[in-house]
C-alpha positions in Angstrom: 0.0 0.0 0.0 1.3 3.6 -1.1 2.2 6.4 1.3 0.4 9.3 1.4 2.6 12.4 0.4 2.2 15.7 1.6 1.3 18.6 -1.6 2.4 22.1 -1.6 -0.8 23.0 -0.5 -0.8 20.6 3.0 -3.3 18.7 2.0 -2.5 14.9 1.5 -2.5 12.9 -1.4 -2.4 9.2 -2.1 -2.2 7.3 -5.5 -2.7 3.0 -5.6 -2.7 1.4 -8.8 -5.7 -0.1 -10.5 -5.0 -3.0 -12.5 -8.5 -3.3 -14.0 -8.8 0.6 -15.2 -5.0 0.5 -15.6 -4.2 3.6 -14.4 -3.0 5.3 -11.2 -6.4 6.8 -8.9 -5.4 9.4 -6.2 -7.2 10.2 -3.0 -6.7 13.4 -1.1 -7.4 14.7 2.2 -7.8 18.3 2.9 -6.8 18.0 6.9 -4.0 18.8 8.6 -1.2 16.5 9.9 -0.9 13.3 11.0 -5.1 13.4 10.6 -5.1 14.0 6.9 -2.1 11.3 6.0 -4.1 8.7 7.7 -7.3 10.1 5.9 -6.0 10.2 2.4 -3.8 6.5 3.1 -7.9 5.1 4.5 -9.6 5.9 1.3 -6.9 4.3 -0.5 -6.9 0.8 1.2 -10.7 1.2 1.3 -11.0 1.7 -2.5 -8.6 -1.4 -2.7 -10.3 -3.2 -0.4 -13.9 -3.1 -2.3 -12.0 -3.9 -5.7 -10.9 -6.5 -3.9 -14.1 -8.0 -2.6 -16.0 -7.7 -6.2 -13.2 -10.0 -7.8 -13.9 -12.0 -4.7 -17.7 -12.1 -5.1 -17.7 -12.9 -8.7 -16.6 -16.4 -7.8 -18.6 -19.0 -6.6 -19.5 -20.6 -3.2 -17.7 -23.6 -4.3 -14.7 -21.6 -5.3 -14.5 -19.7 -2.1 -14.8 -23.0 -0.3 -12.1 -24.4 -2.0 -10.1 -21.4 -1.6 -10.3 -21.5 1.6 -9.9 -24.9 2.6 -6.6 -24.5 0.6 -5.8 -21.2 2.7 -5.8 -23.0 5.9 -4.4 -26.2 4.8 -1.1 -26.0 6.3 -2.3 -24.3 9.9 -5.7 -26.7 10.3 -5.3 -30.6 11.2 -5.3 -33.3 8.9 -8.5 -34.4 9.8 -10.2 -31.3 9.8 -9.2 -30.2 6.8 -10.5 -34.2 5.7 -14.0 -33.0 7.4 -13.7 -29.3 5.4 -13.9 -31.2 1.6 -16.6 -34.3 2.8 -18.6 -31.1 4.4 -18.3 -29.6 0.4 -19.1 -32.6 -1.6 -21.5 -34.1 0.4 -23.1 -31.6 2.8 -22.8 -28.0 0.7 -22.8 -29.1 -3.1 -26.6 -27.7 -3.2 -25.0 -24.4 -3.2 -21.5 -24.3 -4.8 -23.0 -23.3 -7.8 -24.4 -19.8 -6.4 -22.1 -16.9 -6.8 -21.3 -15.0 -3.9 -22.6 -11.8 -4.7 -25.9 -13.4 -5.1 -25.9 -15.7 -2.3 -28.7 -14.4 0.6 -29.6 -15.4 4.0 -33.1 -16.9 2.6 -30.9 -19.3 0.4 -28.9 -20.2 2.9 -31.7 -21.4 5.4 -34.1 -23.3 3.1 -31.1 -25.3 2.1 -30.4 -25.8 5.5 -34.0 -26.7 5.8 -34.0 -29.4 3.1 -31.0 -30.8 4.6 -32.7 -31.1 8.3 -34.9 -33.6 6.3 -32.0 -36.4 5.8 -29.2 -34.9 8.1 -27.9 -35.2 12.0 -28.4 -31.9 13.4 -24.5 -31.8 14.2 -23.4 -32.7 10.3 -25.8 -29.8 9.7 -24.3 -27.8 12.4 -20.8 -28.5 11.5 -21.3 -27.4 7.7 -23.0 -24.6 7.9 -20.1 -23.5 10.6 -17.6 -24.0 7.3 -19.8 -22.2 5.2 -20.8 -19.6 7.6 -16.6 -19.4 8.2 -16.4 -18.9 4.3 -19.0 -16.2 3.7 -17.1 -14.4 6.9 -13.5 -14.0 4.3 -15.7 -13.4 1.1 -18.6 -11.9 1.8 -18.2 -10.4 5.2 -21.5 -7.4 4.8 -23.7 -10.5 5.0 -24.6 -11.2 8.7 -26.1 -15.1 8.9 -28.7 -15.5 11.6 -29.8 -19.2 10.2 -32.0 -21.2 12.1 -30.6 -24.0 13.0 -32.0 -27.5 14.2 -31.3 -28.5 17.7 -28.5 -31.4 19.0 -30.3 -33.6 20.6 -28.6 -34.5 24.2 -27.6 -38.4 23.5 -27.5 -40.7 27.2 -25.2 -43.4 26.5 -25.6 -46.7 28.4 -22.4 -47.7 29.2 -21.9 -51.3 30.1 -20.2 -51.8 33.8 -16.4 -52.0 33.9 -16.0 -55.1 35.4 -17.6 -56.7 31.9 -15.7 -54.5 29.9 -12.1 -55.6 31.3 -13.7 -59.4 31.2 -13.5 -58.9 27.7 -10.3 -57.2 27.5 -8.0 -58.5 30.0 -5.2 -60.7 28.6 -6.0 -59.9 24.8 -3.5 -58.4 22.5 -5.3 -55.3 22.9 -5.8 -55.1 26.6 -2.8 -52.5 26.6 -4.4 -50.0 24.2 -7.8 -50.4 25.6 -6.8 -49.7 29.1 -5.1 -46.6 27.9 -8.3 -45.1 27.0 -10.7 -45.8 29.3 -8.2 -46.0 32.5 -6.0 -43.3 31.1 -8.6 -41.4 28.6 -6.5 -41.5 25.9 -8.2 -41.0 22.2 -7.6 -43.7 19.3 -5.4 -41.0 17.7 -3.0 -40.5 21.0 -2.7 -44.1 21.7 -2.0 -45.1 18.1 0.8 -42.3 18.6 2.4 -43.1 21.6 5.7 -44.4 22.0 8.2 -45.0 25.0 10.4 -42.3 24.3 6.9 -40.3 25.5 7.6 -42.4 29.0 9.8 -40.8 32.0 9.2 -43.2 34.6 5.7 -43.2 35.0 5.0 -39.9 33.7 3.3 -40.1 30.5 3.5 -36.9 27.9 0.7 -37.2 25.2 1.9 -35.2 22.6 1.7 -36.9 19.1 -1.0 -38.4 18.0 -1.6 -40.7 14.2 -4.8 -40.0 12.5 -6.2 -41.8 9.3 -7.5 -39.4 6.6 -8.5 -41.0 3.8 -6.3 -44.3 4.3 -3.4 -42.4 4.5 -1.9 -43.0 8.4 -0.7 -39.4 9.1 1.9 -38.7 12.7 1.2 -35.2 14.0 3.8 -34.1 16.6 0.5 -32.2 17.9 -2.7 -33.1 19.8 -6.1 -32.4 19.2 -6.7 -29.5 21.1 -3.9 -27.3 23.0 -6.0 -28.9 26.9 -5.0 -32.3 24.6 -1.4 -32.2 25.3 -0.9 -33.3 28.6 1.2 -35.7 31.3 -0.9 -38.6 32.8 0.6 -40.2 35.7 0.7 -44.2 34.8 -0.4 -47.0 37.2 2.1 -50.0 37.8 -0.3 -52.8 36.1 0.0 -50.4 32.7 3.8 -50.2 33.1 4.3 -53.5 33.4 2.1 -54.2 30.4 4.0 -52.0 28.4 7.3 -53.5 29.7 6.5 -56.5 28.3 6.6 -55.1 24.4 9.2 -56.6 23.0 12.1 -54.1 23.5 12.8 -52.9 19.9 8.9 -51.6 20.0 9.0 -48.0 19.6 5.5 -47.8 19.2 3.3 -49.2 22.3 0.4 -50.5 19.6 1.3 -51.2 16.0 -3.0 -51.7 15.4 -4.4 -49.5 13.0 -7.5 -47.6 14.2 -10.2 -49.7 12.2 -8.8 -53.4 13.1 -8.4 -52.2 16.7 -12.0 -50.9 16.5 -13.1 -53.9 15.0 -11.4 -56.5 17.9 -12.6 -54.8 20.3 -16.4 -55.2 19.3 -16.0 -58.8 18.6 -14.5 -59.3 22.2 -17.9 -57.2 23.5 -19.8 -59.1 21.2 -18.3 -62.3 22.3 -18.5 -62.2 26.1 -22.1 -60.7 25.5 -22.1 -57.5 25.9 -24.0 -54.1 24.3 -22.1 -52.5 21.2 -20.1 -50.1 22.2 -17.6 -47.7 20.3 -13.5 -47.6 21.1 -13.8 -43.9 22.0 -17.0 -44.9 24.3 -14.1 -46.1 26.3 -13.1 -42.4 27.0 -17.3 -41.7 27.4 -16.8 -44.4 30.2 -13.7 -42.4 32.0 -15.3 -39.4 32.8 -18.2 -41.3 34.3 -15.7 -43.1 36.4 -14.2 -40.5 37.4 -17.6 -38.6 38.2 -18.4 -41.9 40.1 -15.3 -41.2 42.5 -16.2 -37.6 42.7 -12.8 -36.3 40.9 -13.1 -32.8 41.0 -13.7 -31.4 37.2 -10.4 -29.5 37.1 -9.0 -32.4 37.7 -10.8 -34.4 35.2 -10.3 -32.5 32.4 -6.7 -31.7 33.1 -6.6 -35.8 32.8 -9.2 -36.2 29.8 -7.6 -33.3 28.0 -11.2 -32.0 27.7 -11.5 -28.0 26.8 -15.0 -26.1 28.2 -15.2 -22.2 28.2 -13.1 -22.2 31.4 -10.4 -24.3 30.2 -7.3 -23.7 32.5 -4.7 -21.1 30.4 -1.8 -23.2 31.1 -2.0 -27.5 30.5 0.5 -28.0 32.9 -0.4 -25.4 36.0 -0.8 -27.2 38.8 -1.0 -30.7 36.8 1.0 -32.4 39.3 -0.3 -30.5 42.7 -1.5 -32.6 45.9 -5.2 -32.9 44.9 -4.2 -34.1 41.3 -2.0 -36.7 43.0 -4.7 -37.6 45.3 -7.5 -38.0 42.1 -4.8 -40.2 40.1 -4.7 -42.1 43.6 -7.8 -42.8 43.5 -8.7 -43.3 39.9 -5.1 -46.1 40.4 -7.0 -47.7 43.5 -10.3 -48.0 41.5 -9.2 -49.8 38.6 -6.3 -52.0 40.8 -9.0 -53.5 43.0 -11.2 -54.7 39.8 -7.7 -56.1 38.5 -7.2 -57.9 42.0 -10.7 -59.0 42.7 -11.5 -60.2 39.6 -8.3 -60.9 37.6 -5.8 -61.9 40.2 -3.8 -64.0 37.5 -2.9 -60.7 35.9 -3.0 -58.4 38.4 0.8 -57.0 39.8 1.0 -56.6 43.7 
């Protein structure tokens, strides 16, 4: 962006460049000092700015969704960039036709409307966030107030614990499954741990492996900055993972869907309800509500964000009452070991 210059006459005077009329457009101001040089260099950018958003407008919503899924490409994860182009092809291609310019706020809500018909209210939710995120770069004058349908509150019936580690205990994925719902780590983090992540029994989860499209892709990041965290881990998992054989880096080499998929026929072989892998970490936080772990606690543990999230991950992650919750979270799961699994229970 040009300077404004100051004329002979002490009014100020800027000139940008217009590619389309090809030829230099000046702006002046007529006040004094520093007032009128910020006045004059205002009209300028402003004049550029509105060129700007016309060539911006005269592209479609599809374009600008591309556009800007390729914009944030290399600051968004994998997988959320992943969700960005199934959201477009299969959730927004009603609209990728409509230019920008002409796009309004009554298009925009009876597609929405149409789509309530065959879609979850959070698919709905999620893709009218992207396109409301879109409209917000390329269209910014138009103010979306859609109507949105409501997420309905889900109550999951969890099977108890005790069944759960009947079906797990001494399998090849015991390790992995004990992470989550003992340690409530995600598929991603588990998949992504590795002993170098170990000091003792301190436990930094701070990589994770995601699958996008069948491609196995390591993040040296988490999901969420509350994501990276230490967990303090009991004796029974170190001495499960102390029995990997010693050249394994990684603590599972499973892949997300075959470890998903033993774990169901172990539930549906000992009889019990479906239940997901993450349903594991669904099952954590109600232990841990069980044994009346104090929410700070809990989500410093889970790696769980709300509006009061703490500002640091690691303040206080290690204080007397966190010790105390791990203690009793460690004495929960030991004495379901002990009382019910003695033969693979460590004393």
């Amino acid at each position: 962006m040009a300077k404004a210059k100051q004329l002979p006459s002490g009014s100020w005077r800027v000139q940008v460049y217009d590619k389309d009329l090809k030829k230099t457009v000046s702006f002046t101001s007529k006040l004094p000092g520093k007032a009128g040089r910020n006045e004059a260099e205002l009209m300028g950018r402003e004049y550029l700015a509105g060129k700007k958003r016309k060539e911006e407008q005269g592209k479609t919503i599809g374009e600008a969704i591309d556009e800007y899924i390729a914009l944030k490409e290399n600051i968004l994860s994998p997988t959320t960039i992943n969700g960005y182009r199934k959201y477009r092809k299969t959730s927004l291609d009603g609209l990728c036709d409509i230019l920008v310019k002409d796009i309004t706020q009554q298009d925009i809500q009876a597609y929405i409307n149409r789509l309530a018909l065959t879609m979850s209210p959070k698919s709905i939710h999620n893709a009218h966030g992207l396109l409301s995120a879109v409209l917000s770069v390329y269209a910014p004058e138009l103010r979306l107030r859609t109507t949105l349908p409501k997420v309905q509150k889900k109550i999951k019936q969890l099977p108890p614990v005790e069944d759960v580690l009947k079906a797990i205990i001494g399998t090849e994925i015991e390790l992995p499954c004990l992470l989550a719902m003992w340690c409530s780590l995600r598929m991603s983090e588990i998949r992504g741990l590795r002993r170098s992540d170990i000091q003792g029994n301190i436990l930094t989860v701070q990589s994770t492996i995601v699958n996008v499209d069948g491609d196995h892709i390591e993040k040296d990041s988490t999901k969420t900055l509350e994501s990276t965290r230490q967990i303090r881990l009991s004796h029974y998992i170190i001495s499960l993972i102390n029995a990997l054989p010693e050249d394994q880096e990684y603590i599972t080499l499973i892949k997300d869907h075959a470890l998903y998929m033993r774990f169901t026929r172990l539930l549906k072989r000992e009889g019990i309800q479906h239940m997901s892998f993450h349903d594991l970490r669904h099952m954590n936080a109600s232990i841990m509500l069980a044994l009346g772990i104090p929410d700070k606690y809990a989500m410093e543990r889970g790696g769980w964000s709300t509006n009061s999230t703490l500002k640091n991950v690691y303040q206080h992650t290690f204080s007397a009452e966190r010790k105390a919750a791990d203690d009793k979270i460690d004495a929960y799961f030991e004495t379901l070991l002990r009382e019910n699994f003695t033969q693979n229970s460590t004393q």
